[in-house]
N, C-alpha and C positions, 0 to 999 in steps of 0.2 A: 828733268826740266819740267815745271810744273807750267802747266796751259793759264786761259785767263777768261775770267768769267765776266758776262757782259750781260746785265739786266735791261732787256730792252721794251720801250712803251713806244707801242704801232699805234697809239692813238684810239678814237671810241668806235672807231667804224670805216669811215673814208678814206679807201689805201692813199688819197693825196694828201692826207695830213701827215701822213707817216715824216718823220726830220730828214734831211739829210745824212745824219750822224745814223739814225737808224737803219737807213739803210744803204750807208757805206761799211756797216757793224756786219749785217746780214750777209752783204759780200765774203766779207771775209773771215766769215765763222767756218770754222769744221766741223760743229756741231751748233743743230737747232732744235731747242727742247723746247713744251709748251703745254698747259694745262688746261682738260677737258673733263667732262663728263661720262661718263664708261659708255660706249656707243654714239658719242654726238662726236661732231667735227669741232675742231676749236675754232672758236672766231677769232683769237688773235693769228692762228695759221690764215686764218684765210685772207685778212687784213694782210698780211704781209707776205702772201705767195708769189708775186709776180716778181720778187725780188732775193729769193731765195735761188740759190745756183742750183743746177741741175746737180745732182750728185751729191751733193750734202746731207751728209749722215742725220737724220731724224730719233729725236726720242722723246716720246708723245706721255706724259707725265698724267693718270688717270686716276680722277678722284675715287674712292671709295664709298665716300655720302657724299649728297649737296644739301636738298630739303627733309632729305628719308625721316631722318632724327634730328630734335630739335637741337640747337647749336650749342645749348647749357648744357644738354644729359651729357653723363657721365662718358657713357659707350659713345658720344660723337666724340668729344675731346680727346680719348684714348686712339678713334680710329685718326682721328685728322691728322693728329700729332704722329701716330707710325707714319702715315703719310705721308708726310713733308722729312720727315727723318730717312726714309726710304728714297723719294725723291733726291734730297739732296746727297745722298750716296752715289745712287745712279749718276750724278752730275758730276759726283769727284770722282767717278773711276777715270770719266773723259777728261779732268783736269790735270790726273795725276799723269797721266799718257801724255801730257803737252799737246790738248789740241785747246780750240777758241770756243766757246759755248757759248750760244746767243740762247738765254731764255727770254721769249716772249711774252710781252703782258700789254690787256688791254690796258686804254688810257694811258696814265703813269705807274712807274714798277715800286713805288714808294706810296702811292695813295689806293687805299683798298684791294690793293695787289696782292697774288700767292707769290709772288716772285720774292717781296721779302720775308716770307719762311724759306725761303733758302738762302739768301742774302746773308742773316743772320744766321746761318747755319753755318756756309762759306768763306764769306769775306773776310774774317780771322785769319784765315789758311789758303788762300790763292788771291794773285791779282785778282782784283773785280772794277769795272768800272760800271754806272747807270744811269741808262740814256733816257734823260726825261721824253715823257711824250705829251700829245695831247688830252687831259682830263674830257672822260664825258660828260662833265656839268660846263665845261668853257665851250666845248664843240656845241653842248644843249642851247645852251643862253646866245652863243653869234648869232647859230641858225634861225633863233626863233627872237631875232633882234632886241633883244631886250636888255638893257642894262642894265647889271644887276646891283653895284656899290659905288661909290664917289665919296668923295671929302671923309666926313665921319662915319659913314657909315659902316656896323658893324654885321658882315657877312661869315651865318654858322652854316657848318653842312651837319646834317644832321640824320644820320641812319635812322630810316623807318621801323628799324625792331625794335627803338625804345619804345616803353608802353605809353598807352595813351598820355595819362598825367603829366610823362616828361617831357613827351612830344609835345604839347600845350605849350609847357612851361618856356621850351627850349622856342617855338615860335611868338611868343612873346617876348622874348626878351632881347630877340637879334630883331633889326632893320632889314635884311634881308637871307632868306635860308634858300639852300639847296638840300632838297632828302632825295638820298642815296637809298638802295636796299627797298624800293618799293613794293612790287611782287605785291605776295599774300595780303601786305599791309595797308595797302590803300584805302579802304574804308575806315579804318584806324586813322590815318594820316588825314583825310579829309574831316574826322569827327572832330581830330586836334585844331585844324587850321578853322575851321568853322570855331570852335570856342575860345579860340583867340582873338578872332579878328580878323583872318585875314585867308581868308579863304577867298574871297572874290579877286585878289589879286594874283593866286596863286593859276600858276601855267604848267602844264601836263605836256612831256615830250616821252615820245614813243620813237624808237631806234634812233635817236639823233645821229645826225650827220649821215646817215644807211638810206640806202634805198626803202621805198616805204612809210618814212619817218612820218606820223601824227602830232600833232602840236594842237590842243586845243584849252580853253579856258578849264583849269580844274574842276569846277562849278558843274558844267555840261557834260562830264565824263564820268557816264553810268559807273558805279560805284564796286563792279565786278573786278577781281584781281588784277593786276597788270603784268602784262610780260617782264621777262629781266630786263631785256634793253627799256628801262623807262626812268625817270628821273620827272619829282616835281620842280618848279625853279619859283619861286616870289621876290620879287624884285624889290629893291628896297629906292633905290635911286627914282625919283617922280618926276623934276623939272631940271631944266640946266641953270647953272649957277648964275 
């Protein structure tokens, strides 16, 4: 009797966005797997602890690289990819035993998530079902009241690893962008949004929705790396209709 795999999004931070579904999911897993950094705590476990039952089998899914090597070289692709192939083994030994496996992921398990390298590993060969969560560009833009798209307007997200040029190109030509992957890139991201245009519109959030969280005009935020929890947002929506 084969078990059933359940990709779950605990949202960007604030265990109360977690859904309902999320965590009537958590109740009733047999197993709770999640992915971290070798030595850090994962924040999707911590987002979603207070609702995990006592006694549920844990298996803590640990990356091999994050930043070590760049994400093109040869040696990251080889080690990533055993990775998640290893991963999703460990996940079907507990599938094939018939038990429930909640793998954890921030935000959504479909949007920038490890969870679909397993997903697509998986869901061929076991039930699977996947509990959207809350993205941290929707948690970023409530908290920091901004609105970001209406009517025509067309909203990209747009990963800060692309190089400067694209990034330019890519803020010019959407109404309004969210860049994901900020980190190292921000001085990058700031040079694009500046030779666009639209850097003075653009708004910097630090841990959104978490305790902590920073929001300030892009413009004012010295131009040194940014943490992971961070996201730019520029809002494309100006007046109401």
């Amino acid at each position: 009797m084969r078990g059933h795999l359940y990709g779950v999004g605990v949202g960007p931070g604030d265990p109360e966005l977690l859904t309902l579904k999320a965590v009537r999911a958590l109740a009733e897993a047999d197993v709770v797997a999640y992915f971290a950094k070798a030595g850090n705590v994962s924040h999707a476990r911590t987002i979603a602890a207070a609702h995990i039952a006592e006694g549920t089998a844990e298996l803590p899914l640990l990356y091999p690289v994050t930043t070590e090597i760049h994400r093109h070289d040869a040696a990251y692709r080889m080690a990533i990819g055993a990775f998640y192939d290893a991963s999703a083994a460990a996940v079907a030994e507990h599938l094939l035993a018939g038990r429930r496996v909640a793998v954890l992921s921030e935000g959504d398990p479909l949007f920038y998530g490890s969870y679909m390298h397993l997903h697509v590993r998986l869901a061929p060969r076991f039930p699977s079902t996947v509990i959207a969560g809350v993205t941290g560009m929707s948690g970023c833009w409530s908290q920091a009241g901004a609105p970001i798209a209406q009517g025509d307007d067309v909203l990209m997200v747009v990963p800060g690893t692309l190089d400067e040029e694209a990034l330019t190109r890519r803020f010019r030509e959407a109404d309004a962008c969210v860049v994901m992957k900020v980190g190292r890139n921000l001085p990058k991201i700031r040079r694009a949004l500046a030779a666009a245009g639209r850097l003075e519109k653009a708004l910097y959030v630090e841990r959104g929705t978490m305790e902590g969280c920073a929001l300030v005009p892009l413009a004012t935020r010295a131009e040194t790396r940014a943490p992971y929890f961070s996201i730019v947002l520029v809002p494309g929506w100006e007046r109401a209709a």
